[in-house]
MIZAMI-560262 format. One record per residue: x, y, z of N, C-alpha, C in turn. Coordinates in steps of 0.05 Angstrom, whole numbers, plus 32768, in hexadecimal, padded with zeros to 4 digits. Layout:
% residues N
XYZXYZXYZ
...
//
This chain:
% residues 392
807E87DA8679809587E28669808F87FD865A
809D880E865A809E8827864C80938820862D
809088328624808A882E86088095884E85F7
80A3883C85E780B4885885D580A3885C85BD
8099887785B080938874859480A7888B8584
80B0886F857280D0887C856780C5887B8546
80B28882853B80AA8885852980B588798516
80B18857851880C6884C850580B0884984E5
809D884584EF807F884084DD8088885484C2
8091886C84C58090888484C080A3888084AE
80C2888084BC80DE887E84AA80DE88658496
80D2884784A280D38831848F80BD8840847B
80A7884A8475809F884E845E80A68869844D
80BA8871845080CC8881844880DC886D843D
80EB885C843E80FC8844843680EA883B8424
80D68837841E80CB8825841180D0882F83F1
80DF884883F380DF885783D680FE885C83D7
8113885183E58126885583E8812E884883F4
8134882A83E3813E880F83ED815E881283E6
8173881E83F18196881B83F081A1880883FC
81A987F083EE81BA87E4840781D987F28404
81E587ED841E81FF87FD8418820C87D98418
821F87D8840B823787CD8404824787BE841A
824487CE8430825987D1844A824587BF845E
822787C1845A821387B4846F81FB87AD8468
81FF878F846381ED8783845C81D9877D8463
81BF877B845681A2877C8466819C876C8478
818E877C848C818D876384A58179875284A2
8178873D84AE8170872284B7816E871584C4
8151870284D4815F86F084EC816886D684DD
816286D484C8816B86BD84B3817C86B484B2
818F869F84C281AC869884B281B1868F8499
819B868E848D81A58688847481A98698845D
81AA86B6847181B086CF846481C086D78467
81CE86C4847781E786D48481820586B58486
821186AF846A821D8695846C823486958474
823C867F847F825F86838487827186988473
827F86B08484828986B3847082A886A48468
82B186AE844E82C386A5844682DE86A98451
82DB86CE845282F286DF845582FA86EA843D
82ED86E1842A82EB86F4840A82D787088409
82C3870B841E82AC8721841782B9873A8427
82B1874C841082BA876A842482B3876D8437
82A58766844A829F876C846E82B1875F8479
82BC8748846982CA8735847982E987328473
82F587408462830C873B844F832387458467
831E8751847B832F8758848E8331874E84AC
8320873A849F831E873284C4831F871484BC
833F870D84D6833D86EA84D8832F86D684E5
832286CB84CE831486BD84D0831B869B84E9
8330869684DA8338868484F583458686850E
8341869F8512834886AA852E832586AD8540
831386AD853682F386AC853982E68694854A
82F48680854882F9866B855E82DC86588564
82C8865E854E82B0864E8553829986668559
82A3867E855582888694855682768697853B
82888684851B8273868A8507826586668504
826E865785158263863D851D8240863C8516
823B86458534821D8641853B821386358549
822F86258561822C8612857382208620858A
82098610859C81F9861E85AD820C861385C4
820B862B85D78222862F85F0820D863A8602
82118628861E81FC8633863B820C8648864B
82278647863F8238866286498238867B8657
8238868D8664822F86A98666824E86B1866E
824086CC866D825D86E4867A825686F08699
825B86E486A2825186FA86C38251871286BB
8243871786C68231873286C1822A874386E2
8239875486E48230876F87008229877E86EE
8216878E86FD820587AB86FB820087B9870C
81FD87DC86FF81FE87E8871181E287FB8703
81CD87F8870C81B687FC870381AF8818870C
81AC882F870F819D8845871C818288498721
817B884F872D815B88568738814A8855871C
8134884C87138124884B86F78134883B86E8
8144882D86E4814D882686CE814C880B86D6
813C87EF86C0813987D786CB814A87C686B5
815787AA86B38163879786A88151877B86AD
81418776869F812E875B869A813A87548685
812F873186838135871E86788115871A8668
811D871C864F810B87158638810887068624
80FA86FF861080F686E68604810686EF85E9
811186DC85DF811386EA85BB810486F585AA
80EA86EC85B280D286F0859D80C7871685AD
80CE871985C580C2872C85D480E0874A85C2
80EB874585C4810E874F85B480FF875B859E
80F5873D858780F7874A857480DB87698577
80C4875F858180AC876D858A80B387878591
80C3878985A080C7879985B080DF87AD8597
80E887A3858380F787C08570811087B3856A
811C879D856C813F879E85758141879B854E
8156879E8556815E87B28530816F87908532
816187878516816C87698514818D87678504
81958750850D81B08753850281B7874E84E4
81CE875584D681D1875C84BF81EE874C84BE
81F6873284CE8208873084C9820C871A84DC
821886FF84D0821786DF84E9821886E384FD
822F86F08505823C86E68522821986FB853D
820E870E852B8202871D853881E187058535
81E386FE851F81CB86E6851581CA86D2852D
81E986C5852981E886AE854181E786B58558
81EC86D6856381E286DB857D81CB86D9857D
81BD86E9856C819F86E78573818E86CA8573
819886B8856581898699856A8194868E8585
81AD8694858381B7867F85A081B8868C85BC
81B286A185C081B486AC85D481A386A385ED
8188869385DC8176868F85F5816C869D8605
815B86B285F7815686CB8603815C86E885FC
815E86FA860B816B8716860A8163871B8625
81748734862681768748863C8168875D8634
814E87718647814A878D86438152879F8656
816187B5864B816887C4865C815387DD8658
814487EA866B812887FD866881378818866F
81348828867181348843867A81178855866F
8114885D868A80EE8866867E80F588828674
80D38890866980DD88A6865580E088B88669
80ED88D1866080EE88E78674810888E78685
810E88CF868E811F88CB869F813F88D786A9
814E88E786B2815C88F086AE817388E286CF
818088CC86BE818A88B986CB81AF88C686D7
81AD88CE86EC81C588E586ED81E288CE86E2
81DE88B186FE81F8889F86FD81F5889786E3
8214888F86D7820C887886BC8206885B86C6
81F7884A86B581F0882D86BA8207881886A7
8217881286C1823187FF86B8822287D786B9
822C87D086A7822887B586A5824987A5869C
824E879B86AF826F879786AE8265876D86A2
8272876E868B827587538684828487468680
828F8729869582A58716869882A586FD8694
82BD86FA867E82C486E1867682D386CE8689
82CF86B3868082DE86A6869F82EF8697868D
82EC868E867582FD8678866882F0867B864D
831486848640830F86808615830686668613
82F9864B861882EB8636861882CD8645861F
82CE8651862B82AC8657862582A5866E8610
828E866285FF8284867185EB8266868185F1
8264869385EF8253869E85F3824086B885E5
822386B185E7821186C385D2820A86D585E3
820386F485D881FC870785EB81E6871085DE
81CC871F85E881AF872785DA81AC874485F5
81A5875485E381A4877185FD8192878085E7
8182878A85F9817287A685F0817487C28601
817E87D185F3817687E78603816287F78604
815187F9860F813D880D8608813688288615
81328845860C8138885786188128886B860D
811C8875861B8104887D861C80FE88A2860E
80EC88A2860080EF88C6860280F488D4860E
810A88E1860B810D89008617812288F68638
812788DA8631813C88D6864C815D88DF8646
816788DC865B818388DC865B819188C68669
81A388B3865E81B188A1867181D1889B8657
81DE8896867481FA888B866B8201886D866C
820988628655820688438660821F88388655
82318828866E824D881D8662824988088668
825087F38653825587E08653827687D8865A
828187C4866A829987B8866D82A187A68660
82AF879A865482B98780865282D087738659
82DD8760866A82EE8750866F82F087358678
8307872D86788306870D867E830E87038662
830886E8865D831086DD864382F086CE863A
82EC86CB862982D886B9861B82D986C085FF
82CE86AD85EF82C686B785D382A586BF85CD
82A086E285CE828B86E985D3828086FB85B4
826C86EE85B2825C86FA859E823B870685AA
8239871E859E8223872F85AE820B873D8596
81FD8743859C81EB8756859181E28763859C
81DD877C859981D2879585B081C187AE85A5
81A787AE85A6819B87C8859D819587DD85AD
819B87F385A18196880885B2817B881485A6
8164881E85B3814B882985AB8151884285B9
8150885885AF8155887185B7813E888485AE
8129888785C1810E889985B8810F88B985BD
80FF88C385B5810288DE85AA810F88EB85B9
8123890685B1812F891485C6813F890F85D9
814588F585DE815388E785F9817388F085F6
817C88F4860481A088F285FE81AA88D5860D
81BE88D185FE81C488AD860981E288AF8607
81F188A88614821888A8860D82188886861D
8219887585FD8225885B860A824488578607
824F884A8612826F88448616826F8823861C
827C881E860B828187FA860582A587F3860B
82A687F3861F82CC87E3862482CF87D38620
82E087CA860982EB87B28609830E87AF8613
830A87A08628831B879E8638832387808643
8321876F862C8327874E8631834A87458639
834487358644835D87278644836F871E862A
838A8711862483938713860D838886FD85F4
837B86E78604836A86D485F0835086D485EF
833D86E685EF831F86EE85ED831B86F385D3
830B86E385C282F686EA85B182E7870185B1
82DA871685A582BE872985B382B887328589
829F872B8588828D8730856F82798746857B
82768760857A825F876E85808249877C8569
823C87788573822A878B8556821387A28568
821D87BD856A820A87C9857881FC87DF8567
81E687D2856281CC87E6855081BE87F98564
81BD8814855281B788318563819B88348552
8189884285588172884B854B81728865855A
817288778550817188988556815688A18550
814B88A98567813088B18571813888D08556
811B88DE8559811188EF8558811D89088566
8134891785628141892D8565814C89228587
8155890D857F816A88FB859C818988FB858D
8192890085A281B588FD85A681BC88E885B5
81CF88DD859E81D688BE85A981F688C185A6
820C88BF85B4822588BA85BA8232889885BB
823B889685A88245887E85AE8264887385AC
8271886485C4828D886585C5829A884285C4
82A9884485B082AB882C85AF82CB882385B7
82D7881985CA82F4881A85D18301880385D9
831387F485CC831687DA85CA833F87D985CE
833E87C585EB835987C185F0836A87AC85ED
8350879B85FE8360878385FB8350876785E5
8360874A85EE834C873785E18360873685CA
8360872085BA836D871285A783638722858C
83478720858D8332872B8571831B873C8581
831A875285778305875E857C82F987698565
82DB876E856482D7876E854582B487808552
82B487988550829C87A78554829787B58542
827787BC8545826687C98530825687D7853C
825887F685318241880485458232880E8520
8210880F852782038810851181F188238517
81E8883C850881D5884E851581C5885684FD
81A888508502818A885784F2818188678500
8171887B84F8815D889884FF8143888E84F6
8134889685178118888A8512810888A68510
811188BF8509810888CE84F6811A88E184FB
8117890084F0812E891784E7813389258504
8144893484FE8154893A851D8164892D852A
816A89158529817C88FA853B8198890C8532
81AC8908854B81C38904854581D088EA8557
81EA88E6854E820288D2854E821888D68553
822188DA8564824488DB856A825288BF856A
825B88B88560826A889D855D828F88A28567
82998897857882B3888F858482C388808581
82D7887B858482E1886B858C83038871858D
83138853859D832B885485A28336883B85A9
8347883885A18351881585A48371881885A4
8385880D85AC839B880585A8839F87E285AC
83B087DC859683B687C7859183D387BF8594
83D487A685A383F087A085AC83FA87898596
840D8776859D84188764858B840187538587
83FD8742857283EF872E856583D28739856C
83C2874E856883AD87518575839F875C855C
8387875B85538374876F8540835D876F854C
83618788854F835087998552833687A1853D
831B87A0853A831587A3851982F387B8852C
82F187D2851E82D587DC852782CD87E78507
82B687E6850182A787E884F3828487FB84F8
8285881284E7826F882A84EA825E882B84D3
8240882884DB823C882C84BE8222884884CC
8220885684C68211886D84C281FB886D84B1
81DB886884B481CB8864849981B9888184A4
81BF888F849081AA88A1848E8194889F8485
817F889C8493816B88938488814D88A8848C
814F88BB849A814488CF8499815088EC8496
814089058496814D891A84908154892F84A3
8163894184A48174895184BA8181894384D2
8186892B84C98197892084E181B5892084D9
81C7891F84EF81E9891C84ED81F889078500
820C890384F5821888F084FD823E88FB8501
824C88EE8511826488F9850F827788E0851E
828688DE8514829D88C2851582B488C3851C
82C388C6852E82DB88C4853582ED88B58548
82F988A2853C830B888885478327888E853C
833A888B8555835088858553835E8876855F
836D886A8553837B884F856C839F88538562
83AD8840857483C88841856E83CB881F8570
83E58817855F83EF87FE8561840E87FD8567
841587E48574842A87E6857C843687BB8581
844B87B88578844887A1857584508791855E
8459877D8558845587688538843D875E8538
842C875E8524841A874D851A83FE8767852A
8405877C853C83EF8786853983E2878D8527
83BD8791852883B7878E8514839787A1851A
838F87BC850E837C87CB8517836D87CF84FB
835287CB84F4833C87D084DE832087E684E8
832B87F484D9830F880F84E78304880F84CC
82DE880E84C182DA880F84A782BF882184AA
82B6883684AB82AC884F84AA829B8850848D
8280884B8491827288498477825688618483
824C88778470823B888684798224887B8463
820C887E846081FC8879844581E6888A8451
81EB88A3843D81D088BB843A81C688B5841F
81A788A9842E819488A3841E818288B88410
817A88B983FB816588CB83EE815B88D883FD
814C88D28407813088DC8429813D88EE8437
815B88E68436816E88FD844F81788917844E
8164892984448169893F8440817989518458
81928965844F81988972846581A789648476
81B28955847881C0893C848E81DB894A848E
81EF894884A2820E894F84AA8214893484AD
8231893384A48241891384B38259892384AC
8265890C84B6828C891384B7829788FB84CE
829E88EC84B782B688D384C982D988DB84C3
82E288CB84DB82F988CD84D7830588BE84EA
832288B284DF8331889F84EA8350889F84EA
835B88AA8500837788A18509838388918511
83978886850783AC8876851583CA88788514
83D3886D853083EF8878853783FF885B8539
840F885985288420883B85268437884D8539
8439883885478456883E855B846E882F855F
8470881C854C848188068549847E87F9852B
848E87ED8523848C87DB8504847C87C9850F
847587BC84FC846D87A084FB844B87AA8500
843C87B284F9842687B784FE840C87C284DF
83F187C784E583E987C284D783CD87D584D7
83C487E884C883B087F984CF839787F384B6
838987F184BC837587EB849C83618805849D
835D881B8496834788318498833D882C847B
8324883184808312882E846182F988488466
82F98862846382DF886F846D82D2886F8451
82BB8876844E82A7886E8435828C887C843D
8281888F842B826E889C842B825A8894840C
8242888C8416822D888A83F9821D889683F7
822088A783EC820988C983E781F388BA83D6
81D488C383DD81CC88BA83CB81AC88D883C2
81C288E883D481AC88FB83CF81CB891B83D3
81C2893283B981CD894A83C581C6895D83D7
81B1895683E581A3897583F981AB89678415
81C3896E841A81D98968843081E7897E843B
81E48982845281F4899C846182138993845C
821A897C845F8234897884618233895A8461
8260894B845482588931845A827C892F8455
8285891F846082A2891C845982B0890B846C
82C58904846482D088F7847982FA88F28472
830388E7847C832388E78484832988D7849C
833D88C4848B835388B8849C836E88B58490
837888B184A983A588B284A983A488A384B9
83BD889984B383D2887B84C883EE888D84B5
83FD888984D7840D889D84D58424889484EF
8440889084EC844A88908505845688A98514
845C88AF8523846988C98539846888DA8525
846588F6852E8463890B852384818911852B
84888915851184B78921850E84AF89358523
849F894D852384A58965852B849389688548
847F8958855184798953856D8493894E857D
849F8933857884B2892A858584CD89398586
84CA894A857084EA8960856E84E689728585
84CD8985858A84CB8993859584CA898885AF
84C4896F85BA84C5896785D284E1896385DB
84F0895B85C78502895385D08512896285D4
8513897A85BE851F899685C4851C899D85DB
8513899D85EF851189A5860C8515898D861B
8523897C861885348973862D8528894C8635
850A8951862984F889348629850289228617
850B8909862B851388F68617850088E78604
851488D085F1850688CF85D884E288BD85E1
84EE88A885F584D6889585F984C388AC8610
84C988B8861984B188D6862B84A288E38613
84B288ED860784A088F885EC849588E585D9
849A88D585DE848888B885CA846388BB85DB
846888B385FA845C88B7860E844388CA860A
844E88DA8609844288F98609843B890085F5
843E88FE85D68430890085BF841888E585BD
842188D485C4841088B785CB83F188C485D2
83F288C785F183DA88DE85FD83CF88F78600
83E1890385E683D0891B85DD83BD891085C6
83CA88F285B383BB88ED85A1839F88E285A9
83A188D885C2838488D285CC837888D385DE
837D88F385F0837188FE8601835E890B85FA
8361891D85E0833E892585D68332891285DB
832F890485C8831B88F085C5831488E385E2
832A88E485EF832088D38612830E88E1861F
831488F8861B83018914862982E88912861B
82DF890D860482C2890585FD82B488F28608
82C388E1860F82B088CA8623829888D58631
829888EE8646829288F28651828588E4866B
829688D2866C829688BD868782AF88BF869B
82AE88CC86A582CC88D486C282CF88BB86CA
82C388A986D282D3889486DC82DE887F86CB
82D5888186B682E1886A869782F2887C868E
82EF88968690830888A8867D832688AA8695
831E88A286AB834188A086BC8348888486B9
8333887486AD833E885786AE8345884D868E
8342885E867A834F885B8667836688718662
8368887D866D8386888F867583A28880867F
839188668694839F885C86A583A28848868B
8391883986788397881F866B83AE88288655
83A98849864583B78853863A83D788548643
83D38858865B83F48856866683FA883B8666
83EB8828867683FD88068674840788008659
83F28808863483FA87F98624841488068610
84178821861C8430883386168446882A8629
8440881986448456880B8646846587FC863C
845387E8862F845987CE8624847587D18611
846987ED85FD847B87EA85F28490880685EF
8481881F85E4848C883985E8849888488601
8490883E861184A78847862A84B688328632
84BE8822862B84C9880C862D84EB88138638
850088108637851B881B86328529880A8617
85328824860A853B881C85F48555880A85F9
//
C-alpha cells in the first residue's frame, strides 16, 4: 500500500495551543456516547426531520448492501479492510451519529488507493444501488491518494434504501483530486453522508456535492489542512421537488496557514412542502495566518409553497487573513430577466426555462466531468418539467 506523509504530527501540535470548537461541528468521536439521539432542538439538528430518518439514528445492525459497479483505471485499487486497519490508516473520525453508527456497523470499510505520482487520465466511477427502502444500510470508504497524483472520482447514487455513509478523503501533498458525489435516488430513499477532506500540503481538492432525488438527503462535506498551501473548492447543486428536503452542510476548518477555501451552492425548489437547508460554517483558527475563503449560497423558489433555510457563518479567530466573507439570497424570477425574454417574442413558461439554466450552468461547467455535466443538463431539464414548463 502506498504510504502518504500528510504531516498531520505537525498541524495536531499546532492545535494543541489552539483548541476552537466551532459551534456548527462538534468534536469527533468513535464514541456513541458522544454523540446522543438527537432531539431536533440542537443547532445541527433544528432543521432536519427527524421522523422522516426512518431508523438511521437507531443503531440497528443491517447485513444490507448497495450494489456496487466500478470502473477502476489502470493503478488505482478498491480492497476491503478491517475497521481497526481505517482507523490506522488516517480516516478523520466522525463528529456526528448517523456517521458514528456507520462507522460501528458497517462491518468493515472499503479502501480506495491511488498511488503517489499517479496521473490517472479516466475518472474512477463507483455507481451505488438501492433495491428496497426496507433495506438499511451502513457505508465505510477511504480514499487514499497519494502525493503529487491526479485523479477524478464520482461517486453515483440510485435506487431506494435508507443509506447512511462515512467517507474520508486523504489527499497528500500536491495531488489535485475533483470528487463528484450524485445523489440521484428514487422518491423514498433515505441518504445520511458525511465526507471528510484532509488537504495535503499545497494539494487542490475540488469537491461537488449535487443532490436530486430521495425523500431526505442530508450531506456534509468537511475539509482540514494537513499543513499550509492546501486549497478547497467546495460545490454544489440540488433542486428540490414537492415534499422533498434537501439539507447540505460545509464546514471549512482552517487549521493551518496560507491555505483557501471557496464555497458555492445553489439549488432551486419547486413544489409544496419542498424543503432545501444549505449551512456554510468557515473557522480560521489562530495558526491560520494569510488564509482566503468566500462562501456563498443561492436559491431560486419557482413556485409557492416552498422553503429555503441558508445560514453562512464565518469564526475569525485570528486578523492576518488575505481575505474572508461570504453571501447568500433566495430569491424568485428575476422581473427583468423574464421581461426581456419575453420582450422578444419567448413565452412566459420558455423564459422560466431559460433563466432556470443560466442559473445553473456556471456552476455545471465546474464539474469538470463531460459525461456527468450532459447528464445533469439532461436531469435539469426533466425536473423543470415537472413543474415550470408545464402548460399553464
Amino acid at each position: 500500500m502506498t504510504v502518504i506523509d500528510t504531516s498531520r504530527d505537525s498541524v495536531a501540535s499546532a492545535l494543541e495551543t489552539d483548541r476552537v470548537e466551532s459551534h456548527l461541528n462538534p468534536p469527533a468521536s468513535y464514541d456513541l456516547a458522544d454523540h446522543p439521539v438527537p432531539t431536533g432542538r440542537e443547532e445541527v439538528w433544528r432543521f432536519t426531520p427527524l421522523s422522516r430518518l426512518r431508523g438511521l439514528l437507531d443503531g440497528a445492525a443491517s447485513a444490507a448492501e448497495l450494489n456496487r459497479e466500478t470502473t477502476l483505471p489502470d493503478g488505482v485499487t478498491l480492497t476491503s479492510i478491517t475497521a481497526a486497519e481505517a482507523v490506522e490508516l488516517g480516516e478523520l473520525a466522525p463528529n456526528e451519529r448517523p456517521a458514528a453508527l456507520a462507522a460501528e456497523l458497517s462491518g468493515g470499510a472499503l479502501l480506495l488507493d491511488v498511488p503517489a505520482e499517479a496521473v490517472v487520465e479516466e475518472p474512477v466511477v463507483i455507481r451505488l444501488t438501492g433495491a428496497s427502502i426496507d433495506d438499511l444500510v451502513w457505508g465505510r470508504t477511504l480514499f487514499r491518494i497519494g502525493a503529487h497524483a491526479k485523479v477524478t472520482i464520482v461517486l453515483v447514487h440510485t435506487g431506494s434504501a435508507r443509506y447512511s455513509a462515512i467517507q474520508s478523503f486523504l489527499v497528500g501533498d500536491g495531488a489535485q483530486v475533483n470528487v463528484l458525489s450524485l445523489q440521484d435516488w428514487a422518491d423514498d430513499a433515505v441518504h445520511l453522508g458525511r465526507d471528510s477532506i484532509l488537504v495535503g500540503r499545497d494539494a487542490t481538492v475540488k469537491h461537488t456535492a449535487i443532490s436530486f432525488g430521495g425523500d431526505l438527503v442530508r450531506m456534509h462535506a468537511n475539509v482540514e489542512y494537513a499543513g499550509p498551501g492546501g486549497s478547497a473548492e467546495l460545490l454544489g447543486l440540488y433542486f428540490a421537488d414537492e415534499g422533498q428536503h434537501l439539507e447540505h452542510r460545509l464546514f471549512a476548518d482552517h487549521n493551518a496557514p496560507k491555505t483557501k477555501s471557496n464555497v458555492i451552492y445553489k439549488g432551486a425548489l419547486q413544489g409544496k412542502g419542498a424543503h432545501t437547508v444549505w449551512i456554510g460554517n468557515v473557522l480560521i483558527r489562530k495558526v491560520a495566518e494569510g488564509i482566503e475563503t468566500y462562501e456563498e449560497n443561492r436559491n431560486l423558489v419557482l413556485t409557492d409553497g416552498c422553503q429555503a433555510d441558508s445560514v453562512p457563518n464565518l469564526e475569525i479567530e485570528t486578523g492576518e487573513i488575505e481575505g474572508a466573507g461570504h453571501a447568500s439570497a433566495t430569491a424568485r424570477f428575476d422581473d427583468e430577466q423574464l421581461f426581456y425574454l419575453r420582450s422578444r417574442g419567448i413565452s412566459e413558461k420558455e423564459a422560466q426555462r431559460l433563466v432556470v439554466h443560466g442559473f445553473f450552468n456556471d456552476l455545471i461547467r465546474k464539474v469538470d466531468v463531460p459525461s456527468i455535466e450532459k447528464e445533469l443538463l439532461a436531469t435539469v431539464e426533466a425536473e423543470l418539467a415537472k413543474n415550470v414548463t408545464a402548460d399553464a
